[in-house]
N, CA and C of each residue as an Amber inpcrd file, in Angstrom:
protein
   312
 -20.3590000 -83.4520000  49.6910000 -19.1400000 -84.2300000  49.7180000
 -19.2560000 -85.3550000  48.6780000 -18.2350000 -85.6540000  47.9920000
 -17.9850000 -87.0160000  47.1960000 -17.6410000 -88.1790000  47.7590000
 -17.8810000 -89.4720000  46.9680000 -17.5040000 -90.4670000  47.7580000
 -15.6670000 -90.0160000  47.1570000 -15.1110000 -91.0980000  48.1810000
 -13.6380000 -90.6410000  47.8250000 -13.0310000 -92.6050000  47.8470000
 -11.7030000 -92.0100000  46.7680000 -11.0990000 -93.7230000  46.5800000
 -10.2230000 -93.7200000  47.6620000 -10.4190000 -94.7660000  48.5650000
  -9.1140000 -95.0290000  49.5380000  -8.4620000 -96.4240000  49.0610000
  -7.5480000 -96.0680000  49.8470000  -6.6120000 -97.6010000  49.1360000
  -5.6950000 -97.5610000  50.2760000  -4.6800000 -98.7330000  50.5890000
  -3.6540000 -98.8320000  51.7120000  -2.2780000 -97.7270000  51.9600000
  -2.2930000 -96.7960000  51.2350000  -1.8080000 -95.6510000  51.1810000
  -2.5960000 -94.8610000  52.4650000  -3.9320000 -94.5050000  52.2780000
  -4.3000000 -93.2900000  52.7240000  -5.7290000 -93.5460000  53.5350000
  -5.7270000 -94.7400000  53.7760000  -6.7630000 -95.6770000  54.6630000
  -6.5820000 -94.8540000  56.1710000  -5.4080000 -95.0420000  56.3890000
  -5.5880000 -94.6450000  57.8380000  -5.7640000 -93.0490000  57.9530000
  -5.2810000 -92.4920000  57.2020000  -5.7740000 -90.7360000  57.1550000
  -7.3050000 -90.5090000  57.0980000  -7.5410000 -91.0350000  56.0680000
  -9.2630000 -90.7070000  55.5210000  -9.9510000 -91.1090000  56.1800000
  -9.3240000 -92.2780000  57.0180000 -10.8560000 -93.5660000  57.3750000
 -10.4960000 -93.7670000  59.1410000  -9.9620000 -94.1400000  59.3240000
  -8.7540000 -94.3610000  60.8950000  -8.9590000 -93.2910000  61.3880000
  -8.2600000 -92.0570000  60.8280000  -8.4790000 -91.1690000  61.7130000
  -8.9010000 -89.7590000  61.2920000 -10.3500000 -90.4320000  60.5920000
 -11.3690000 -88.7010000  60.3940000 -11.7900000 -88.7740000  61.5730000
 -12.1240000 -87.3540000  61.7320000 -12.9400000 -86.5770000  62.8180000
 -15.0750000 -86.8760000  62.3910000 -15.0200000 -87.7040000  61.5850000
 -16.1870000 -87.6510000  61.3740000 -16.5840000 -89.6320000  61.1570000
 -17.7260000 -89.8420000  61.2500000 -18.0160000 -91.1960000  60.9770000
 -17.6280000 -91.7300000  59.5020000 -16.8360000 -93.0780000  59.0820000
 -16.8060000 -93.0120000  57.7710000 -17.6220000 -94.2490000  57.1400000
 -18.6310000 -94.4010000  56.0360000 -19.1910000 -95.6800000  55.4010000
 -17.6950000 -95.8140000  54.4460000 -17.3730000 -97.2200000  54.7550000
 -16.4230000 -97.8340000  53.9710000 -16.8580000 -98.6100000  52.6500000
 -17.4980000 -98.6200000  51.6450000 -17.5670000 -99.6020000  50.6350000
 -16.8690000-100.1980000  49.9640000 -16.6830000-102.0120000  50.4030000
 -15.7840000-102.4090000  49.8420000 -16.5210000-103.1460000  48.7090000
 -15.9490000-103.1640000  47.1350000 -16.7100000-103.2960000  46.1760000
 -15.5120000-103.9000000  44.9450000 -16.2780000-104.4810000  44.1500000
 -15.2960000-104.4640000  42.3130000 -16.2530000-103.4270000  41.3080000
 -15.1010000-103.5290000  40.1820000 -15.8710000-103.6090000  39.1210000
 -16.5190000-104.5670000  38.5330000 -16.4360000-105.5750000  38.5760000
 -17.3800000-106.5970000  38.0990000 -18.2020000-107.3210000  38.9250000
 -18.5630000-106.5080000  40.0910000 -19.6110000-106.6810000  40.6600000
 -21.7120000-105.9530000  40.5930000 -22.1600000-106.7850000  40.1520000
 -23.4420000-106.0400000  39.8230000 -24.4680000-105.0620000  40.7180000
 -24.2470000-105.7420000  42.0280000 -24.9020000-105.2280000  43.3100000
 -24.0270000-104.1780000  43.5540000 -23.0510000-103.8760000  43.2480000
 -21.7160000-102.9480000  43.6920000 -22.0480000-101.7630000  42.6670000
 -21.8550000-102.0040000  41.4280000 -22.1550000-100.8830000  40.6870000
 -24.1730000-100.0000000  40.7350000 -24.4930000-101.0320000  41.3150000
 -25.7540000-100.7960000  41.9080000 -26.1470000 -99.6190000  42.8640000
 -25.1740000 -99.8960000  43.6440000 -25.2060000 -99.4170000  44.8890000
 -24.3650000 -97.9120000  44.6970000 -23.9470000 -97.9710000  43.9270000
 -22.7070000 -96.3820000  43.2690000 -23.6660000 -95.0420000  43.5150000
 -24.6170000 -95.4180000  42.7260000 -25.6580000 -94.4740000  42.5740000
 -26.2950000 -93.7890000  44.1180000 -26.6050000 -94.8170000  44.6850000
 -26.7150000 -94.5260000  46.2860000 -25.9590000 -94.0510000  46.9450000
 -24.7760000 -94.6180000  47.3870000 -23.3680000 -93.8800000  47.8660000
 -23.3450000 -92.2730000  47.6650000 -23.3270000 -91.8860000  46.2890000
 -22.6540000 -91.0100000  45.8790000 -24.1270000 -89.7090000  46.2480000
 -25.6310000 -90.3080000  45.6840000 -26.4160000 -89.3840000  46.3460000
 -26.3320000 -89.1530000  47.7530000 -26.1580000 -89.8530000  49.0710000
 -25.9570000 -90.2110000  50.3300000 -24.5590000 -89.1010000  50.6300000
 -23.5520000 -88.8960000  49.8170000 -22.5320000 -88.2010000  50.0620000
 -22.4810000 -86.9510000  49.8410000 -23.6590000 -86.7150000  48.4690000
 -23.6410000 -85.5100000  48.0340000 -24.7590000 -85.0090000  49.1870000
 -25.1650000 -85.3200000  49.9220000 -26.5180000 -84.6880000  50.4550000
 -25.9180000 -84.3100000  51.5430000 -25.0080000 -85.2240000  52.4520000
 -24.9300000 -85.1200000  54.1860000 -23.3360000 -85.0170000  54.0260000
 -23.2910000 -84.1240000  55.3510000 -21.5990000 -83.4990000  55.5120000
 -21.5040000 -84.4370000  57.5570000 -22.2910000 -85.0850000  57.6240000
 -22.1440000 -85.2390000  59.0220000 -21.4470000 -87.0510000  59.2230000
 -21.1120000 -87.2500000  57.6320000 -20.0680000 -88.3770000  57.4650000
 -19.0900000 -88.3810000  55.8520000 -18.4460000 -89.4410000  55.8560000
 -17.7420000 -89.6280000  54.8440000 -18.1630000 -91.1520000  53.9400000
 -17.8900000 -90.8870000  52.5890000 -18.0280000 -92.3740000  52.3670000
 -16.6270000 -92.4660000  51.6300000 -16.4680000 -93.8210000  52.1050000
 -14.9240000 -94.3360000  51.1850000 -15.2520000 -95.0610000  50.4450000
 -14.3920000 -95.3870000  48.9240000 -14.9520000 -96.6660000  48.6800000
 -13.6020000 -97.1740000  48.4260000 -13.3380000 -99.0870000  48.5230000
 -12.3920000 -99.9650000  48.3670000 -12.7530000-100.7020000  47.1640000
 -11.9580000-100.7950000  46.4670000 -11.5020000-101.5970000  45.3040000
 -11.3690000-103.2280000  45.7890000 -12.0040000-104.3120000  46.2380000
 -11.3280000-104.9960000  46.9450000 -10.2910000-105.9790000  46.1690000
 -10.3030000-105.7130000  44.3740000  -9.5450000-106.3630000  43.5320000
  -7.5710000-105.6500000  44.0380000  -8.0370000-104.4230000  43.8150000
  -6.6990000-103.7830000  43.8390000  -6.5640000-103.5390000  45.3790000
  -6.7960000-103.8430000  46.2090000  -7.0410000-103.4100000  47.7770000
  -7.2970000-104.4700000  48.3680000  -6.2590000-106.1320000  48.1830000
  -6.6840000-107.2210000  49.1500000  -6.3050000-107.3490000  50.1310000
  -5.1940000-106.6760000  50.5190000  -4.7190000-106.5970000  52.0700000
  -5.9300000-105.2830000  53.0710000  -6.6830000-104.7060000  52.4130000
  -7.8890000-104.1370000  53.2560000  -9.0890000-105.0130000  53.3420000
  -8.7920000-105.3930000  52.3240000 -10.4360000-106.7330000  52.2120000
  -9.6620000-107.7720000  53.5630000  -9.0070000-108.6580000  52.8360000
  -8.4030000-109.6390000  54.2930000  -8.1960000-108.9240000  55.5390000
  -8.1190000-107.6920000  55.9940000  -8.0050000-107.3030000  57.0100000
  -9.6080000-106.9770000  57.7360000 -10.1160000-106.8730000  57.1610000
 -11.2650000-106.7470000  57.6910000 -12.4570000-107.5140000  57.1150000
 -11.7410000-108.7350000  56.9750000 -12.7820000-110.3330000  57.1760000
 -13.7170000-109.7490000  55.8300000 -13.6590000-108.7480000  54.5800000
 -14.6030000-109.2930000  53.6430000 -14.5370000-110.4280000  53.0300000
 -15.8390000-110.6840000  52.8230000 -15.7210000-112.1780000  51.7440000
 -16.8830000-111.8690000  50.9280000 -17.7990000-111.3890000  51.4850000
 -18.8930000-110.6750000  49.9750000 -19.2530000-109.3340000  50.1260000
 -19.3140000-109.3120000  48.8800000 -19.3670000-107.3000000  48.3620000
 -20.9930000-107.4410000  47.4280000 -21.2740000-106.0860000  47.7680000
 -20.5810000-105.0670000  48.5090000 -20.6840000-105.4280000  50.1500000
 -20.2710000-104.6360000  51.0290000 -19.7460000-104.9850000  52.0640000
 -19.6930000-103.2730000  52.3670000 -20.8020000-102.9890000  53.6360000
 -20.4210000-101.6400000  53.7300000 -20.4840000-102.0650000  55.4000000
 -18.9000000-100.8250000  56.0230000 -17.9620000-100.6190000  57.1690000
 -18.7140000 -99.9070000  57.4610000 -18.9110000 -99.5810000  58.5630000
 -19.1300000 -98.3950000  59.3370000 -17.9200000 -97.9150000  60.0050000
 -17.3140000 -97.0140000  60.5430000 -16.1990000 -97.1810000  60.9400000
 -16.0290000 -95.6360000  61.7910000 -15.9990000 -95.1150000  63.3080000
 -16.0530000 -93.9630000  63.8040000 -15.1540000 -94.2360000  64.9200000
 -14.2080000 -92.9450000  64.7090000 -12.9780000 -92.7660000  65.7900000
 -11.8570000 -94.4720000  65.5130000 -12.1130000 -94.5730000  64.3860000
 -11.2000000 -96.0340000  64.1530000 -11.2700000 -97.3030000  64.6080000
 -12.9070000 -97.3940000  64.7430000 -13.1530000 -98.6400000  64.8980000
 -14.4720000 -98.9740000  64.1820000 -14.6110000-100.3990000  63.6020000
 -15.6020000-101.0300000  62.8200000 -17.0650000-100.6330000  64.3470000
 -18.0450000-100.1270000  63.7960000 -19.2610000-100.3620000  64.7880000
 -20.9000000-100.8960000  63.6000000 -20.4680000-101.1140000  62.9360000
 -21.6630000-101.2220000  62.4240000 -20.8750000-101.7860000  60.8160000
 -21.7000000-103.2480000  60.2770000 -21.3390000-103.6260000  58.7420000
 -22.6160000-104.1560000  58.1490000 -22.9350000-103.9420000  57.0320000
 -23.8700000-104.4270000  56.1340000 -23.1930000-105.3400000  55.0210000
 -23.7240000-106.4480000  54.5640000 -23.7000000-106.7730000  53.2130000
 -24.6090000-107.3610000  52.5750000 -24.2630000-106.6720000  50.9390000
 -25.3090000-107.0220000  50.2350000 -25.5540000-105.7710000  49.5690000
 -26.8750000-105.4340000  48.8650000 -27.6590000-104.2400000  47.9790000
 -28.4630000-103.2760000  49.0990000 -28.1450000-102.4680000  49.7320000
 -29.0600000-101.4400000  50.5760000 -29.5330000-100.1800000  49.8380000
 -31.0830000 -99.4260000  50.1500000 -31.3090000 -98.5250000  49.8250000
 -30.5390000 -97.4030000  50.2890000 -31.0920000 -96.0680000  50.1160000
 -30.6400000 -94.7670000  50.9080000 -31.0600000 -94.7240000  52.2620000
 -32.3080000 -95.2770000  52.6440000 -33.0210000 -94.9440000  53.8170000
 -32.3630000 -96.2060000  54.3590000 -32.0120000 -97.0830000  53.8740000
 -31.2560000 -98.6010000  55.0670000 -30.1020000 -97.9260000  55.3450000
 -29.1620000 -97.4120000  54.2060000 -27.7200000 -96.6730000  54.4570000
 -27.5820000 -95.6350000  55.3880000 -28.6820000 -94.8140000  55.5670000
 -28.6320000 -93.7230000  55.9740000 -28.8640000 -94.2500000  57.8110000
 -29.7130000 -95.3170000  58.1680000 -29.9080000 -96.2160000  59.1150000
 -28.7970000 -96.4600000  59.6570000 -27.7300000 -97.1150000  59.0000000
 -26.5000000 -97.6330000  59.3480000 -25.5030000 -96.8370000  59.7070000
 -25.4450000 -95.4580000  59.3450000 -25.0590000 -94.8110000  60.2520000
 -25.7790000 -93.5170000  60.9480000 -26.6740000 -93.7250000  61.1250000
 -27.6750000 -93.0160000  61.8330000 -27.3510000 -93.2970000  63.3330000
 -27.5320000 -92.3220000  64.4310000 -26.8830000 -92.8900000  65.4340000
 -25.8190000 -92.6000000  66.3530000 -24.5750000 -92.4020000  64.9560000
 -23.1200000 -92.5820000  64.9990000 -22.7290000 -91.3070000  66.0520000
């Protein structure tokens, strides 16, 4: 699986209400820890089908950032059956990410 772009369009389809756990990354482009972390995400997505990862723009996507209290990115959601259960922020490995929703 790929990570996939959500935005306030299609938030609640992809993320609200998958049938599967979703990591939300809310991130910029001109964030360093964010483009950091890309590389991780996207191995983490390509490997395991037993979640989803989203990622948020939080430049072009501030009514998802203010809705769910980000204030530093990256900023990763956990988010299963449509509710927040688990958030990180900051730079995480694969094996911390994979932690965070380990569990689910």
């Amino acid at each position: 699986m790929k990570v996939i772009e959500v935005n306030s369009s299609n938030f609640e389809q992809e993320v609200l209400k998958s049938g599967v756990p979703v990591i939300v990354d809310f991130n910029a482009d001109w964030c360093g820890p964010c483009r950091m972390l890309k590389p991780v995400l996207d191995e983490a997505a390509a490997e395991n089908d037993g979640f989803k990862i989203a990622s948020v723009n939080v430049d072009r996507e501030q009514d998802l950032a203010f809705e769910y209290g980000i204030s530093s990115i990256p900023c990763l959601v956990v988010i299963k059956d449509g509710q927040e259960i688990r958030r990180s922020v900051g730079l995480i490995g694969k094996e911390q990410l994979l932690a965070l929703v380990g569990g689910v």
